[in-house]
C-alpha positions in Angstrom: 6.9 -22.1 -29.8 10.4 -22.8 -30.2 11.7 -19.4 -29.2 10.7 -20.6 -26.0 12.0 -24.2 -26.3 15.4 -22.4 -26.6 15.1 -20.0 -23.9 14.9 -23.2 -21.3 17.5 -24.4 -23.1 19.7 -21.6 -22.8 18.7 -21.4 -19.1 19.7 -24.7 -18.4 23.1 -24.4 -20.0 23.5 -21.4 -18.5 22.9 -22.0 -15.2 24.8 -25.3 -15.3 28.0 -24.0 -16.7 28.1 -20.8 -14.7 30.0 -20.7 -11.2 26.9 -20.8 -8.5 27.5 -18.5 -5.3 27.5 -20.5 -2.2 25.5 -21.6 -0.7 22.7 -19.7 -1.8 22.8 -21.1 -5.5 23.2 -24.6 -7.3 25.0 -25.8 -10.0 21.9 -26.7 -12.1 17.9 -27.1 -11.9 16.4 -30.1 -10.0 13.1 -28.8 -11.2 11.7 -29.1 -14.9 10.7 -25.9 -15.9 6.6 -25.3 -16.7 4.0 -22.4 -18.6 5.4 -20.3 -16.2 8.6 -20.1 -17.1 7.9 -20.2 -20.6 6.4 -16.8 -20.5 9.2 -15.1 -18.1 12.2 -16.8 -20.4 10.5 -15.7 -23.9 10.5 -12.5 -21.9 13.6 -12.1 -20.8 15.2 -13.5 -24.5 13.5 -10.6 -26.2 14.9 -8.4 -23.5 18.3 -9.4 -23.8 18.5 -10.1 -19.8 20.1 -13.3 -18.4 17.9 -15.2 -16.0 19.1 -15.5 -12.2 21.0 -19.0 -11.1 18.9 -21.9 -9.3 18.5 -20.9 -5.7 19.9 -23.5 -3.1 17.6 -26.0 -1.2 18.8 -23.9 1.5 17.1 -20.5 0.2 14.4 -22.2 -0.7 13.1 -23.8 1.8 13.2 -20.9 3.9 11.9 -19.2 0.9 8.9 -21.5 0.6 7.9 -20.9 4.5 7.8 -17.9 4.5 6.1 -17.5 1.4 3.7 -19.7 2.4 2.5 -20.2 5.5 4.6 -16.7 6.6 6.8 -18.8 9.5 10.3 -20.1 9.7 11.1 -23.4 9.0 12.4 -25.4 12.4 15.9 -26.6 12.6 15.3 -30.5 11.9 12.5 -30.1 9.2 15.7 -28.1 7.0 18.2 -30.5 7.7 15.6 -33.3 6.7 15.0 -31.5 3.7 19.0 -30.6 3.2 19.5 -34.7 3.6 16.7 -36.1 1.0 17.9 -36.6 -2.5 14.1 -37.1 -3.9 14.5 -35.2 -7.2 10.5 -34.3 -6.3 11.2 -33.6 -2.3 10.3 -29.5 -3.5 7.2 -30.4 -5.1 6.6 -32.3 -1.9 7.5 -29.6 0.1 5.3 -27.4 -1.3 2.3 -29.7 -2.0 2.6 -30.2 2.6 2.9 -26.5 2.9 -0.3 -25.9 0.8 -1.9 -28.2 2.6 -1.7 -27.0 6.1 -3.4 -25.0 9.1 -0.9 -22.8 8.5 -1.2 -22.0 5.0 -5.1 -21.0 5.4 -4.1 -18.3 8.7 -2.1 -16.6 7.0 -3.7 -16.4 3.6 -6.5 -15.4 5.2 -4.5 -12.4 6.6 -3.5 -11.5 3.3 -7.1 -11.6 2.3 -8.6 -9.9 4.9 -6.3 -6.8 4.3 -7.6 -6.2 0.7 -11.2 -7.4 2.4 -11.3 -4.9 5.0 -11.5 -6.6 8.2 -11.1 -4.0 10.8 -13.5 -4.0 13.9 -12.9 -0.4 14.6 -13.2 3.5 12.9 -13.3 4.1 10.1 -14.5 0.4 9.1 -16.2 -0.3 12.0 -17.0 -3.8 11.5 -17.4 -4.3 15.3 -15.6 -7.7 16.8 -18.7 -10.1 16.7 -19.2 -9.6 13.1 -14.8 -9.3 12.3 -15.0 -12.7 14.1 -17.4 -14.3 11.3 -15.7 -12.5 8.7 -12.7 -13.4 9.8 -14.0 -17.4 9.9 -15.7 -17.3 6.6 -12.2 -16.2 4.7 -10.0 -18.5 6.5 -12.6 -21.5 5.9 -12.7 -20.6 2.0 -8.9 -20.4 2.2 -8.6 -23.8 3.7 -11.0 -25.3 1.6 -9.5 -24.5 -1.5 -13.4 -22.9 -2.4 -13.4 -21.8 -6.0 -12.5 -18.3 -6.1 -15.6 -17.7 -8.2 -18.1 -18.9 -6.0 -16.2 -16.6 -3.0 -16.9 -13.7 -5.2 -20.3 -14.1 -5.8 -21.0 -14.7 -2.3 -19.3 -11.7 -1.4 -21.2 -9.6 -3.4 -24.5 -11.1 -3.4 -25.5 -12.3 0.1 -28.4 -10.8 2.3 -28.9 -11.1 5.8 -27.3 -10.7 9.5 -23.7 -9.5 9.6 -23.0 -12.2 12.5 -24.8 -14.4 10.8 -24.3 -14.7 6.9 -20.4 -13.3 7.6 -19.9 -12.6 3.5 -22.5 -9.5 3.8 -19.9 -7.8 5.9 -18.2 -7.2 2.1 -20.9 -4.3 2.0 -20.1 -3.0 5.5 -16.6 -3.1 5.3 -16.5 0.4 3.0 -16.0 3.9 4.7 -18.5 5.4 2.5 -21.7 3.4 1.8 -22.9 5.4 -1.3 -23.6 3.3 -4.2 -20.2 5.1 -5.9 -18.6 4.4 -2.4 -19.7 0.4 -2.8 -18.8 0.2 -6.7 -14.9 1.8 -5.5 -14.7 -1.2 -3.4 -16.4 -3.9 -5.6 -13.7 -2.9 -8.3 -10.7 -2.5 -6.0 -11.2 -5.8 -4.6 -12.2 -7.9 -7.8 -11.1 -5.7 -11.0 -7.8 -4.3 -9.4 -9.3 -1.3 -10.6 -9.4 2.6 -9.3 -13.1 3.8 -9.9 -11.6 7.2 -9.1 -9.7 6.8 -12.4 -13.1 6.3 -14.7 -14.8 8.5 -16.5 -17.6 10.0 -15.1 -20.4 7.8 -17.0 -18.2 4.8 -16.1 -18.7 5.3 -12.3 -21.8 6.7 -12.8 -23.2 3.0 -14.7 -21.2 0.8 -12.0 -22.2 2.5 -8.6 -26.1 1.7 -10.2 -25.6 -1.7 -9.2 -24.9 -1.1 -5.5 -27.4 1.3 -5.0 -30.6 -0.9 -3.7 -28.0 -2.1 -1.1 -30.1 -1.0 2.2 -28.9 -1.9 6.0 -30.6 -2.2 9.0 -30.2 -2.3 13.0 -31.3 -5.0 14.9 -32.3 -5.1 18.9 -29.0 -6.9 19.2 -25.8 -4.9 19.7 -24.0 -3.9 16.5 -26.0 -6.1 14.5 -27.1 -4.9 11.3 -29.3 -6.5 7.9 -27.8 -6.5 4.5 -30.8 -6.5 2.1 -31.6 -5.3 -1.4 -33.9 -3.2 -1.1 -36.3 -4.3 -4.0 -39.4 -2.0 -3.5 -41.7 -2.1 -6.4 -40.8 1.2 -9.1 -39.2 1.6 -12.2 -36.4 -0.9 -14.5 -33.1 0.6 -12.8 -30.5 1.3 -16.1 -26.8 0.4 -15.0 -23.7 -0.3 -17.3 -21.1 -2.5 -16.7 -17.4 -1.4 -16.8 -17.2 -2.4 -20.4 -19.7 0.4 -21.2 -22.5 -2.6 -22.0 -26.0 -1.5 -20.5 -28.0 -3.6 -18.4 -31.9 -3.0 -17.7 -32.3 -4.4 -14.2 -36.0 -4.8 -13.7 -38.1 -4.4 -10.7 -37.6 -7.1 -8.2 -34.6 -8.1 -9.3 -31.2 -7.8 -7.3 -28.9 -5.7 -9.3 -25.8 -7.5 -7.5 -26.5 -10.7 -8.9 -26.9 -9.0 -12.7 -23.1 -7.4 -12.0 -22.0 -10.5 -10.2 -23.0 -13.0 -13.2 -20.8 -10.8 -15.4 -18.1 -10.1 -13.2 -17.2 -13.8 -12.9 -17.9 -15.0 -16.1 -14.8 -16.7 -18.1 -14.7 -14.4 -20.4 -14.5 -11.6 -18.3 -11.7 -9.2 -18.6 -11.1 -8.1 -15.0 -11.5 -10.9 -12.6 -9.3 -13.8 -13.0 -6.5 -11.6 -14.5 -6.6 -9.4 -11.4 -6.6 -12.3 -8.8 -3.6 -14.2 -10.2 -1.8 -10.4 -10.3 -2.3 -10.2 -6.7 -1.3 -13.8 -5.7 1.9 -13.2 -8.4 2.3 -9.9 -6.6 2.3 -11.4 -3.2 5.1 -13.9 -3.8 6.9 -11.9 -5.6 6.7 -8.5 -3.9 5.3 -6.9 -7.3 2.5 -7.7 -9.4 2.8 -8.2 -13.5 1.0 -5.6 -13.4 2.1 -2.8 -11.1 0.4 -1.8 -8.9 -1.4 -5.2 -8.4 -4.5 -2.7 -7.5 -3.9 -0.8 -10.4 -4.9 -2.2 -13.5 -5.9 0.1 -16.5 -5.2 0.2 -20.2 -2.4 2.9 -19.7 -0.7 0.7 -16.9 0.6 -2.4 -19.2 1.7 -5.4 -18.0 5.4 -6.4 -18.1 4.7 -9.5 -19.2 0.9 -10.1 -20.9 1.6 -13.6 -21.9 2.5 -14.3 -18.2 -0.7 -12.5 -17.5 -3.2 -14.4 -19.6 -1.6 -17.9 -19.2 -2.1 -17.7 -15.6 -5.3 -16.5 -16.1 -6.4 -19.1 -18.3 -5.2 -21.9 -16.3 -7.0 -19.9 -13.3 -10.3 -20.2 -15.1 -9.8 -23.8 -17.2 -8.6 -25.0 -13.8 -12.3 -24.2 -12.3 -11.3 -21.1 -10.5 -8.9 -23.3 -8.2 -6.8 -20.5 -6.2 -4.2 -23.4 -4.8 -3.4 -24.6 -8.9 -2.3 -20.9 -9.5 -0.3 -21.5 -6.0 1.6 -24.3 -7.6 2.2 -22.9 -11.1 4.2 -20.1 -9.7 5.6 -22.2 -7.0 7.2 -25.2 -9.0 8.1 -22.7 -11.1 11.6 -22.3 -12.2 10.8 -18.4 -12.2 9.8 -18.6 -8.8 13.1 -20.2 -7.5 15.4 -18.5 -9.3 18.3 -16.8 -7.0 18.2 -13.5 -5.9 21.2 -12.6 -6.8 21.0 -11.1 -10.4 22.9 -11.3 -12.9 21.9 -8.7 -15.0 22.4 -4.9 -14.3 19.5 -3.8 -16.8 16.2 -1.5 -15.3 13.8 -3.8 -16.2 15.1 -6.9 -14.5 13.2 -7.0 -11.7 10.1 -6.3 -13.8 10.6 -8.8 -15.9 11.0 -11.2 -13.2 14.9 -12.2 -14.0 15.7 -12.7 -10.3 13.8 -13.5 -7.0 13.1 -9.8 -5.2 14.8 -9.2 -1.8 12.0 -8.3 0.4 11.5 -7.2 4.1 9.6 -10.0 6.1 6.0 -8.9 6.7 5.3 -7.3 9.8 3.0 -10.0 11.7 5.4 -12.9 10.2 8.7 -10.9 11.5 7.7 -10.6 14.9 6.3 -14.5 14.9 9.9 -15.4 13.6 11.1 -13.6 17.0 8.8 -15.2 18.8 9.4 -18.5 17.7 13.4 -17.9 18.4 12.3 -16.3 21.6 9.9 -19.1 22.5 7.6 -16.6 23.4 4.2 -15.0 22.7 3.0 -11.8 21.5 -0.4 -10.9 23.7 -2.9 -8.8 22.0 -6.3 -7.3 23.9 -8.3 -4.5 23.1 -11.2 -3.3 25.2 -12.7 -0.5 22.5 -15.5 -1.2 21.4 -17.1 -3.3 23.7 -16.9 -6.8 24.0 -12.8 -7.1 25.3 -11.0 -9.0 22.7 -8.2 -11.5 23.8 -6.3 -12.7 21.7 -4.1 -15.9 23.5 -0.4 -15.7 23.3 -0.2 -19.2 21.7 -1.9 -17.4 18.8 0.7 -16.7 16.3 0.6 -12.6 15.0 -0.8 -13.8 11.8 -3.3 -15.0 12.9 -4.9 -11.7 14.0 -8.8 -11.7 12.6 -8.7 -7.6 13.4 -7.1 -4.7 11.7 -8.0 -2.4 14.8 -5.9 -4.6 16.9 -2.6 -3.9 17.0 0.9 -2.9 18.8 3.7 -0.6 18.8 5.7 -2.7 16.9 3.4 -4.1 13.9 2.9 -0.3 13.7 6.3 0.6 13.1 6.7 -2.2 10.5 4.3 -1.2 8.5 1.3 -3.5 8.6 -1.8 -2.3 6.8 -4.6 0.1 8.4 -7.1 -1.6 6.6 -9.0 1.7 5.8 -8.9 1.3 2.2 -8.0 -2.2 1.1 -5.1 -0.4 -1.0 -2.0 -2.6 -1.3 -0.2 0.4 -0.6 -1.4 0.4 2.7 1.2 -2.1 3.6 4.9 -1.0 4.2 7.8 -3.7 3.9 10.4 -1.0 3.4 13.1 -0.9 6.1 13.4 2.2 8.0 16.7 3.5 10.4 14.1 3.4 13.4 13.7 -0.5 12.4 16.7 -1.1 12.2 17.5 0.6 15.6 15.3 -1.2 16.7 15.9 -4.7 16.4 19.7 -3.8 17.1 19.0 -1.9 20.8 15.8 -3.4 21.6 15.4 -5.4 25.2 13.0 -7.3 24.4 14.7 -8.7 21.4 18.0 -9.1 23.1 15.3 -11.1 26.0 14.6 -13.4 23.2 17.9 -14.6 22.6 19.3 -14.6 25.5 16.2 -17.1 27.1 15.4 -19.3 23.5 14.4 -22.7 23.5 16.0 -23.3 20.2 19.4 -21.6 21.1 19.5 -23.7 24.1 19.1 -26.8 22.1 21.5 -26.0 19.8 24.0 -25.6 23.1 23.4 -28.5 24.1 23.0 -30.5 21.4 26.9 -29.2 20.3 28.4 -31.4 23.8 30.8 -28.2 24.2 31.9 -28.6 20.6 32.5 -25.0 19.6 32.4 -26.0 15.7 29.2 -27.5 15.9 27.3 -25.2 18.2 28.2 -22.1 15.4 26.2 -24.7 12.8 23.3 -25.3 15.1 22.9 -21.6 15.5 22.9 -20.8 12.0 20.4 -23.5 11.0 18.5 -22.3 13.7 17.9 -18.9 12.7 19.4 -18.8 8.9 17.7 -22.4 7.9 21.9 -23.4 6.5 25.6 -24.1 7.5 27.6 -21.3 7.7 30.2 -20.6 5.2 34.4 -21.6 6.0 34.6 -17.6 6.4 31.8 -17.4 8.6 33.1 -20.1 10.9 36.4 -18.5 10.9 35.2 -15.2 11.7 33.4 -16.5 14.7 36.0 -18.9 16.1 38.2 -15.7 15.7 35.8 -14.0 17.8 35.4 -17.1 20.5 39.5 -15.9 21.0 38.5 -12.3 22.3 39.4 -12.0 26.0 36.7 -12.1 28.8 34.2 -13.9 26.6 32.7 -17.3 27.2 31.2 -19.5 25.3 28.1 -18.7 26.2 28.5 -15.1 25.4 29.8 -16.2 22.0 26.7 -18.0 20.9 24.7 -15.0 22.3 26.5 -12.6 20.4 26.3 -14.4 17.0 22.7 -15.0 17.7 22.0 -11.9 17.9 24.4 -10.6 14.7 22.3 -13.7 12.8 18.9 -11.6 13.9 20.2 -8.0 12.8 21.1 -9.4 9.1 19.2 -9.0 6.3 19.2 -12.7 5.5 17.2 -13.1 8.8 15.0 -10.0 8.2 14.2 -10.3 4.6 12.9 -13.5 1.8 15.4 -13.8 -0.3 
């Protein structure tokens, strides 16, 4: 392909001839450049668009931890990584990230928003059983399980919701029709709106889900997930692709749909999972919505699309390969700052998208500044959940428990599994109230990290204002930042103390604290 031999090429001149902004850019790339950016640079050629500059080590590893593992890196881990001149120390970076506790909570939250897992109305999954749920996801998160196997477990197991937790995939669904089942079953692993289908389409899916049976048990809130395989008639289903299947008695009709769901050559389910991962790091999928994938909603970027998808299924279904592609990616740390004005940019991936920080992994972040906790109960339905204040936001197992604030920054309901049920978009009451709010303004005033900072500085006034912002901005600031505040250390009446408070708290109302970028 040399088109796209000299599309890296022209990237790489590019970005190292062009004047990088600072210090949120670099001069050049430190990273080779992979498949991935192959496909986005072909792309962007064809488009005429020029490609965004190298982000700084500074933006990215911020970047990367949030991304992530959804939590701020601490003061000495970026200066470590600021210091080391390994030509491999992001690769390294990511490879520890991917590798952590922390990687497989807060993927699992991600997953268990498009899986459901809600105790409460109008899921109703009840605690015990969002408590395995919750347990099952995170293990298969941390252990890297193939993303095939996962599905067919999903859809296929029998048994006690408390007990077999992947047969709470059935329960999880407000209506338990067999159309309401085959809406889910193609939400979650097609990226596909049933709603949308033809009649007969529906009609030849929801077949498959309709010997799902459930039953109560003497214990509270427990409930069987069976197939209900009573001896009658060959049941006549069709899968999505308008191919019939004769599912004869005896015979689970789930496992006929599961075996072609996940089969390689499968049109819907490796293309819509690595959609959904691309649309999670990048705030929109290559197909957009990354839940809505039909013929009359192209891709911006089909090669993209099926070179990740092939790699997804050569590599074994492996979730975490797909998790390096994109991050080692040259696409994937490009700047945020574009440098092209056209529409389709942002489509078209030229740039890193500016994004609000989740809701669970903001209010962490001012946790961890405030050293503080966030405590979660809820005493409907019965048992009382608890949730420990060590517990970080993210790792919340329940939909139904919530507060005030993850409310008003838009984390998911959970009703639907929709991606649109989470909001990321900053609203004036937001931004009122990180500005006015006590409890933020608590934070600051008491943190662990800001009283470091103090005194690790010794009363030098220059160094405090850098321990500050590599506290809470991951960087140095800039010669006009640290004139603006030693300005503002000459305004009458304040001390030092109120100086670093202040800044602090300007550092926590800007965007570069509240948003990935």
């Amino acid at each position: 392909m040399p088109a796209v031999a000299v599309a890296i090429a022209v990237w790489s001149t590019q970005a190292a001839i062009a004047q990088a902004v600072r210090p949120f850019e670099s001069d050049a790339w430190s990273v080779p450049a992979n498949g991935v950016d192959a496909c986005v640079l072909a792309a962007l050629e064809e488009a005429g668009i020029e490609p965004a500059r190298p982000c700084s080590d500074e933006v990215f590893i911020r970047r990367v931890y949030l991304d992530v593992i959804g939590a701020l890196p601490e003061p000495s881990d970026a200066r470590r990584f600021l210091q080391d001149t390994s030509p491999d120390k992001r690769a390294a970076l990511i490879e520890s990230l991917l590798t952590g506790e922390e990687f497989a909570d807060y993927w699992a939250l991600k997953w268990c928003d498009v899986l459901r897992v809600k105790a409460e109305f109008p899921i109703n999954l009840w605690p015990n059983a969002v408590q395995a749920y919750h347990r099952w996801i995170r293990d298969a998160v941390k252990h890297n399980r193939p993303y095939d196997e996962v599905a067919r477990e999903l859809l296929t197991s029998s048994g006690s919701n408390f007990r077999v937790p992947p047969v709470n995939f059935h329960r999880a669904v407000q209506d338990r029709t067999p159309l309401g089942q085959a809406e889910a079953v193609a939400l979650s692993f097609m990226g596909s709106r049933v709603a949308n289908w033809p009649a007969d389409r529906r009609d030849g899916m929801a077949a498959f889900f309709s010997r799902i049976a459930f039953k109560k048990t003497r214990e509270w809130k427990e409930e069987i997930v069976y197939p209900d395989l009573a001896p009658g008639e060959a049941l006549e289903a069709a899968f999505p692709d308008g191919t019939q299947a004769l599912i004869q008695p005896g015979d689970d009709p789930r496992v006929t749909f599961a075996d072609w769901l996940i089969a390689p050559q499968n049109p819907w389910f490796a293309r819509n999972v690595v959609n959904r991962i691309w649309a999670w790091l990048f705030g929109r999928g290559i197909v957009h919505e990354p839940d809505d994938i039909r013929p009359d909603n192209p891709p911006a970027n089909p090669e993209l699309l099926a070179y990740l998808e092939k790699e997804l299924v050569d590599g074994g279904y492996d979730l975490q390969h797909v998790y390096r592609l994109i991050l080692n990616s040259r696409t994937y740390q490009q700047s945020s700052i574009p440098r092209s004005d056209a529409p389709e940019a942002e489509a078209l991936f030229a740039h890193y998208a500016v994004r609000r920080l989740d809701a669970e992994v903001l209010i962490d972040a001012l946790d961890w500044v405030g050293g503080t906790g966030e405590s979660y109960s809820s005493a409907i339905p019965e048992p009382f959940t608890f949730i420990p204040e060590e517990h970080r936001t993210v790792e919340l197992a329940d939909g139904s428990i919530t507060s005030s604030f993850l409310q008003m920054f838009g984390r998911p309901s959970r009703d639907t599994g929709m991606a649109s049920e989470r909001s990321n978009q900053m609203t004036d009451a937001q931004r009122l109230y990180v500005l006015n709010s006590a409890a933020v303004y608590k934070r600051i005033t008491s943190s662990p990290w800001l009283r470091r900072a103090a005194i690790g500085a010794r009363g030098d006034r220059g160094e405090l204002i850098r321990r500050v912002y590599m506290t809470l901005l991951s960087r140095e600031p800039t010669p006009a930042e640290m004139a603006a505040v030693e300005a503002y250390y000459q305004t009458p009446g304040l001390s030092a103390g109120n100086v670093a408070t202040d800044l602090a708290w300007a550092l926590v109302n800007s965007m570069e604290f509240l948003y990935r970028h």
